[in-house]
C-alpha positions as CSV (number, residue, x, y, z in Angstrom):
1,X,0.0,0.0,0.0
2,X,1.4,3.5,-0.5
3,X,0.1,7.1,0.9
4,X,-1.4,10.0,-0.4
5,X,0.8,13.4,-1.2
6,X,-0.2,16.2,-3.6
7,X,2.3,17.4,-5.9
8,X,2.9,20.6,-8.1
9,X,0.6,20.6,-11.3
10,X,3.1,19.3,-13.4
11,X,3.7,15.9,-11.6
12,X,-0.2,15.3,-11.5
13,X,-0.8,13.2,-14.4
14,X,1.8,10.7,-13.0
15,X,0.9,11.2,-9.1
16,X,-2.7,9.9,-10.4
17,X,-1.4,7.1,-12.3
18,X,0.1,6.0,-8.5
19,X,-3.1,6.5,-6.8
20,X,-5.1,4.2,-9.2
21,X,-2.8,1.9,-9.4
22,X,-1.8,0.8,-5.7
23,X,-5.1,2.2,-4.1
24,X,-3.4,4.6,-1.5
25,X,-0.9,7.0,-3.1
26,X,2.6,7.1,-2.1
27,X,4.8,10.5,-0.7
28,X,6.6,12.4,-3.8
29,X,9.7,14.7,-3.4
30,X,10.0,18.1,-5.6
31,X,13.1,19.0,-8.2
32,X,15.3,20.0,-5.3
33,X,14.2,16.8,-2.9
34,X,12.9,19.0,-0.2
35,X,9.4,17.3,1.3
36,X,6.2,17.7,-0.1
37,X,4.1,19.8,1.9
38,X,0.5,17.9,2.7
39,X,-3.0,19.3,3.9
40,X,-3.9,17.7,7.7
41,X,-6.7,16.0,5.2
42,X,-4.5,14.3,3.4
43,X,-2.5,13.1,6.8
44,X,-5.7,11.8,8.6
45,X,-6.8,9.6,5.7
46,X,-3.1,8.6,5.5
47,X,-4.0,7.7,9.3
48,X,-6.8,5.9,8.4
49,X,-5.4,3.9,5.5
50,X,-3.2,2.9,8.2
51,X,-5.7,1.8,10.3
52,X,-7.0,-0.4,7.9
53,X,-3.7,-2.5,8.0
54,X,-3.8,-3.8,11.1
55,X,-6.6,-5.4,10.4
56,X,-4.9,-7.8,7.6
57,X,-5.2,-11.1,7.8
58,X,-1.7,-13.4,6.4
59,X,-1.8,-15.9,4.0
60,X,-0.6,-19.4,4.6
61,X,1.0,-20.4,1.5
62,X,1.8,-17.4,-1.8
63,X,2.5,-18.5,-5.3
64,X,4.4,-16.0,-7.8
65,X,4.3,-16.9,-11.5
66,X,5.7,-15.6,-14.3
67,X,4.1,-15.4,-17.3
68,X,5.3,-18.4,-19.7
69,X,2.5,-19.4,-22.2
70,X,0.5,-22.7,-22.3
71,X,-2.6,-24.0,-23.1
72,X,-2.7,-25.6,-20.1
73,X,-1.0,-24.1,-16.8
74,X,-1.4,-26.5,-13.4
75,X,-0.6,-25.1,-10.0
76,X,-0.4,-27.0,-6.6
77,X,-0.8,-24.9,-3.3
78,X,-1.1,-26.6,-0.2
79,X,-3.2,-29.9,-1.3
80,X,-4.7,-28.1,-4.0
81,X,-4.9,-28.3,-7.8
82,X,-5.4,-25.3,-10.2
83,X,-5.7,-25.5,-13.6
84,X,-6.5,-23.0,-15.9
85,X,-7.1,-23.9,-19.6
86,X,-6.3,-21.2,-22.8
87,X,-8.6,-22.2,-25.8
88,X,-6.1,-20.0,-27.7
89,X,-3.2,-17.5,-27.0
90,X,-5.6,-14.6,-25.1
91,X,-8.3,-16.3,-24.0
92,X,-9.0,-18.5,-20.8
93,X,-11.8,-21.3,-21.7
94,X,-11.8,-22.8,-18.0
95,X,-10.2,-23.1,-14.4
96,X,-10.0,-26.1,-12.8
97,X,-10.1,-25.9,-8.8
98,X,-9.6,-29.8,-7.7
99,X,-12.8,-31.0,-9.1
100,X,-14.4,-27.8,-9.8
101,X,-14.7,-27.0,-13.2
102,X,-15.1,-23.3,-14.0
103,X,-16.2,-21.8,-17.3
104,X,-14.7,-18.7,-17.8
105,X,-17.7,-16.8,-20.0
106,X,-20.1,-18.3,-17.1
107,X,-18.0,-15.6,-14.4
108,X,-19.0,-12.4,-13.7
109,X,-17.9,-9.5,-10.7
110,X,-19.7,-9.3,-7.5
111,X,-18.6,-6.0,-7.5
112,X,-19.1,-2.7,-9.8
113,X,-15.8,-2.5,-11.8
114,X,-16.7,1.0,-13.9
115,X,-19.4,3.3,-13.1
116,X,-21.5,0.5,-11.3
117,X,-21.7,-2.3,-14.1
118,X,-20.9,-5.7,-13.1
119,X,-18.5,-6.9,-15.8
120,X,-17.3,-11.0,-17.0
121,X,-14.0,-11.9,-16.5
122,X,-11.4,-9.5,-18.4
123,X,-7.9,-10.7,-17.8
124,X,-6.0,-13.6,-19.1
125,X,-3.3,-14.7,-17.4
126,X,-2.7,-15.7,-14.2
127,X,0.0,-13.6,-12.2
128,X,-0.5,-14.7,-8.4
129,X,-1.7,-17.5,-6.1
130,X,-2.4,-17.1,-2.1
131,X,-3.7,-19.3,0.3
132,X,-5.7,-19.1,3.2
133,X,-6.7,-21.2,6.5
134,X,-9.8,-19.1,7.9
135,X,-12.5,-20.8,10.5
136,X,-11.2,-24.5,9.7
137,X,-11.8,-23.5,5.6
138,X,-9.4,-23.5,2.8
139,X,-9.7,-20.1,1.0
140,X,-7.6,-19.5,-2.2
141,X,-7.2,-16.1,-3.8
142,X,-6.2,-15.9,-7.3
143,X,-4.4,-12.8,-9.3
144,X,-5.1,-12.3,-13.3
145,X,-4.0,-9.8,-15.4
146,X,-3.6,-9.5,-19.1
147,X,-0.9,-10.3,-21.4
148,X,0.5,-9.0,-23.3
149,X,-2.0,-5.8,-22.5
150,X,-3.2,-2.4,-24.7
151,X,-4.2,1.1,-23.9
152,X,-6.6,0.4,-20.7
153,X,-6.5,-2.9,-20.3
154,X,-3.2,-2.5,-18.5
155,X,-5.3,-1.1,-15.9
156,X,-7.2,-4.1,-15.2
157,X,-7.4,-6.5,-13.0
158,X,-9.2,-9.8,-11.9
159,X,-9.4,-11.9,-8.4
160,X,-10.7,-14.9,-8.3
161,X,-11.5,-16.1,-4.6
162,X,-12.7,-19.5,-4.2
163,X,-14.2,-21.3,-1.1
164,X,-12.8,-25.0,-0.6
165,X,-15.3,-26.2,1.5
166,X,-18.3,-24.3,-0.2
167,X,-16.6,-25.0,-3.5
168,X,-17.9,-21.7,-4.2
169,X,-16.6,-18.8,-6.7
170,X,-16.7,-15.3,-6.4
171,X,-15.2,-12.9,-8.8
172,X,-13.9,-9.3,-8.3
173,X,-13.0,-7.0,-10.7
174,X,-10.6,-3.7,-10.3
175,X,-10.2,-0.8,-13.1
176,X,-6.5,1.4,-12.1
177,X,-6.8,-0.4,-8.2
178,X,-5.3,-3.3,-6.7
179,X,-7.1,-5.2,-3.7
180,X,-5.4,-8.2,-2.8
181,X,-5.7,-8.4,0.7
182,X,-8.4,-10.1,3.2
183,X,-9.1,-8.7,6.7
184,X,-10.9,-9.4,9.9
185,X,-12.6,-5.9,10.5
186,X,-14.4,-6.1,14.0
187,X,-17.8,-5.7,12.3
188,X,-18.5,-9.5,12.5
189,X,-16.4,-12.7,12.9
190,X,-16.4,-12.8,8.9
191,X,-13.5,-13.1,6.2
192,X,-13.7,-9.3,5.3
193,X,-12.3,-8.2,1.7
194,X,-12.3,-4.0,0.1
195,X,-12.9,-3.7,-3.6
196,X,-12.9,-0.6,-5.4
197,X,-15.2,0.8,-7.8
198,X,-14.3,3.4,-10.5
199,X,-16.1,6.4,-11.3
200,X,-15.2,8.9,-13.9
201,X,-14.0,9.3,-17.6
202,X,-10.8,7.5,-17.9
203,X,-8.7,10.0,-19.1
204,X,-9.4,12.3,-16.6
205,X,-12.0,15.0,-17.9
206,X,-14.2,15.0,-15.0
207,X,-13.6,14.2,-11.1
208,X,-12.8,10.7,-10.7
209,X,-14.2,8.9,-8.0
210,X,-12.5,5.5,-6.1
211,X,-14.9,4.0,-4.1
212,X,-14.0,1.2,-1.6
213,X,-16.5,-1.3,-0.2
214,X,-16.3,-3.8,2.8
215,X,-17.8,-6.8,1.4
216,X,-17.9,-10.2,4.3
217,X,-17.7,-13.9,3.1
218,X,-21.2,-15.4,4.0
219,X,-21.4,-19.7,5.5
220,X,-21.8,-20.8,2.2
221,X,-19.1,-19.2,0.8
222,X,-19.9,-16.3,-1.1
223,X,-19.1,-12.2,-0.8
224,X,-21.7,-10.5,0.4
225,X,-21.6,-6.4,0.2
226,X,-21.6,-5.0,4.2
227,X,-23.9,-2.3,5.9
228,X,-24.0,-0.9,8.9
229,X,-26.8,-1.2,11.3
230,X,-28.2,1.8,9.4
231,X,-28.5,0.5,6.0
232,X,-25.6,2.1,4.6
233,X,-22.6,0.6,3.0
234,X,-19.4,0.6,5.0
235,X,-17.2,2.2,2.3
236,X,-14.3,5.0,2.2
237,X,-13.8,7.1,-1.2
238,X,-11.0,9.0,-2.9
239,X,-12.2,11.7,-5.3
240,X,-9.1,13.3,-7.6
241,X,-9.5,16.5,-10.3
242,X,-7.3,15.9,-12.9
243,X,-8.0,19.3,-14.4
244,X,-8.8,21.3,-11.5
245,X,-5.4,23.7,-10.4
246,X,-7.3,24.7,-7.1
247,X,-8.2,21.3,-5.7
248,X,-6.7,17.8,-6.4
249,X,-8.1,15.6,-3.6
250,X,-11.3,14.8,-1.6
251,X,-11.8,11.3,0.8
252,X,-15.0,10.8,2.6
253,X,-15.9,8.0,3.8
254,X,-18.4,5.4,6.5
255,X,-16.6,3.1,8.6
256,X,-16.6,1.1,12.1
């Protein structure tokens, strides 16, 4: 994860590509290496992001893979088998999770990628595999992106998190954000997980919104989004202005 600085109007363009890409924004330097300056806004939700990490929960077992192209790619973490099956060079037809077959066109997000539309599964290679031991269940997290990728599609990215003892799928999808981590907020005795939604053009012509839900893996095994006792979605949001020289960053947010 990193933090949140402004810059000078110059650097924003590439301060934004930071932001959307690791989902809290690191600390820049100017030309002569002197500290950036930040607002006490800016330093509180740097608390709060911060806050948010001591709630993370450690996987037992993490598989890095480099991309090396087959039709059909086979994975072992802990007594687990993962198989994921290319039909041709940029296409996945199915994964294969021990006995569970998945059809790939059959997959769609739980979760709003782009201004609110749940979206099938994008991405086409497999880039990361993490296992977890939660409650006496087997949870295994998986990481696509595409290769090789074009214009936006760099910015995607899929996650695949499967239930062994439901044998249960759920798919997330992230546009310029990357939410790999599971957590145990105090909100319930549930797996927790954050995934973003984006809101905004994609170049940057009107305020672009990041909007992070709390979503809580249910007894059978699927993602379910979280509310408060209220009816409102446990969320935090980051709101950026590409093309604003007076104001460059908003947060708001509901939380525990």
């Amino acid at each position: 994860m990193l933090f949140f600085s402004c810059s000078e109007k110059a650097k924003k363009s590439a301060s934004e590509n930071r932001i959307i890409k690791e989902q809290i924004v690191s600390t820049e330097t100017n030309n002569s290496d002197d500290p950036i300056e930040i607002s006490q806004q800016e330093k509180d939700f740097n608390e709060f992001l911060e806050s948010i990490k001591t709630f993370k929960i450690q996987p037992i077992d993490t598989l890095e893979i480099d991309y090396d192209f087959k039709q059909l790619e086979k994975y072992k973490i802990g007594k687990n088998i993962i198989q994921v099956f290319k039909k041709d060079s940029l296409n996945i037809d199915w994964i294969k999770i021990n006995s569970n077959k998945l059809t790939v066109e059959n997959l769609k997000t739980i979760n709003p990628r782009v201004d609110g539309n749940r979206e099938n599964m994008f991405c086409n290679s497999i880039q990361k595999i993490k296992l977890y031991n939660i409650n006496k269940d087997e949870i295994i997290f998986l990481e696509f992106t595409s290769h090789p990728c074009t214009g936006l599609g760099c910015s995607v990215s899929d996650y695949l998190i499967y239930d062994v003892k439901n044998n249960q799928v759920n798919l997330f999808g992230n546009f310029r954000t990357v939410n790999m981590d599971f957590y145990n907020f105090p909100i319930n005795k549930k797996l927790n997980y954050i995934s973003t939604e984006y809101q905004g053009d994609f170049h940057g012509a009107t305020p672009i919104h990041f909007i992070s839900r709390v979503y809580s893996l249910d007894n059978k095994g699927k993602f379910q989004l979280e509310k408060d006792l209220k009816g409102k979605e446990y969320y935090y949001e980051i709101i950026t202005f590409p093309n604003e020289e007076t104001k460059e960053f908003e947060y708001k947010r509901n939380w525990f």
